[in-house]
C-alpha angles and dihedrals in degrees: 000000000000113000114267112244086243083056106039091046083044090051090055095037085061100043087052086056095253102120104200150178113223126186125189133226126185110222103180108312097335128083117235106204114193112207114203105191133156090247109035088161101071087044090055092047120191118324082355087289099138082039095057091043093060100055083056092060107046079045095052088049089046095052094046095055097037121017087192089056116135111254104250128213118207113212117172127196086345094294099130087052097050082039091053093043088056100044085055095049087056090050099042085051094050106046077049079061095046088048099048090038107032090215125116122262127209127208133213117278101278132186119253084264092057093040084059106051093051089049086053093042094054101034096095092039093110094206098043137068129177136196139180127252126194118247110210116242092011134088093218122090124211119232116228114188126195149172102288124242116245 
């Protein structure tokens, strides 16, 4: 029987020296796991960045074991949440400053993840798009939004 995502993200927790509880959640068709560890800092890394790899990592086993795997998404000690809320209340005040100024607006360079929350956030906004730019030697991309073209 293939490893479960909440066991195989449970097995390299404990050989990186984290012991942890994690407990799953379906959201749609992905699989949120929540990872409740003593030091969730370290596990959330700078910017989320050991986070994020991490979640690379348990997806990339997954995948290779199974191609049909749920996607999972790693959240630990609620950061991912606060972090999201955040992300959407930058975009929601931007695209305000697209509507009362009718300019462009560009974002912060943001991960494919991030991309994807504020391009979630904004697709039902019926006055704002947004699209990603690459940004050279990076593999982060900016968000402009602007009004959109009838």
């Amino acid at each position: 029987m293939p490893a479960t995502p909440k066991d195989i993200t449970e097995k390299i927790l404990g050989t990186l020296g984290f012991p942890a509880t994690v407990t799953e959640q379906r959201i749609g068709d992905d699989l949120m796991l929540d990872v409740k560890a003593d030091e969730s800092g370290r596990l959330i890394g700078r910017q989320g960045q050991t986070l994020a790899d991490l979640q690379y990592i348990v997806n990339r086993l997954l995948f290779q074991a199974d191609q049909s795997a749920p996607k999972v998404m790693l959240d630990v000690g609620g950061y991912r949440a606060q972090a999201r809320e955040a992300l959407v209340k930058k975009a929601k005040d931007a695209a305000d400053k697209v509507r009362r100024w009718g300019d462009a607006v560009e974002l912060e360079p943001l991960n494919a993840f991030d991309r994807r929350i504020v391009h979630h956030a904004l697709r039902e906004d019926p006055d704002v798009e947004s699209h990603s730019v690459e940004v050279e030697g990076t593999d982060k991309k900016v968000l402009i939004l602007r009004p959109k073209r009838c």
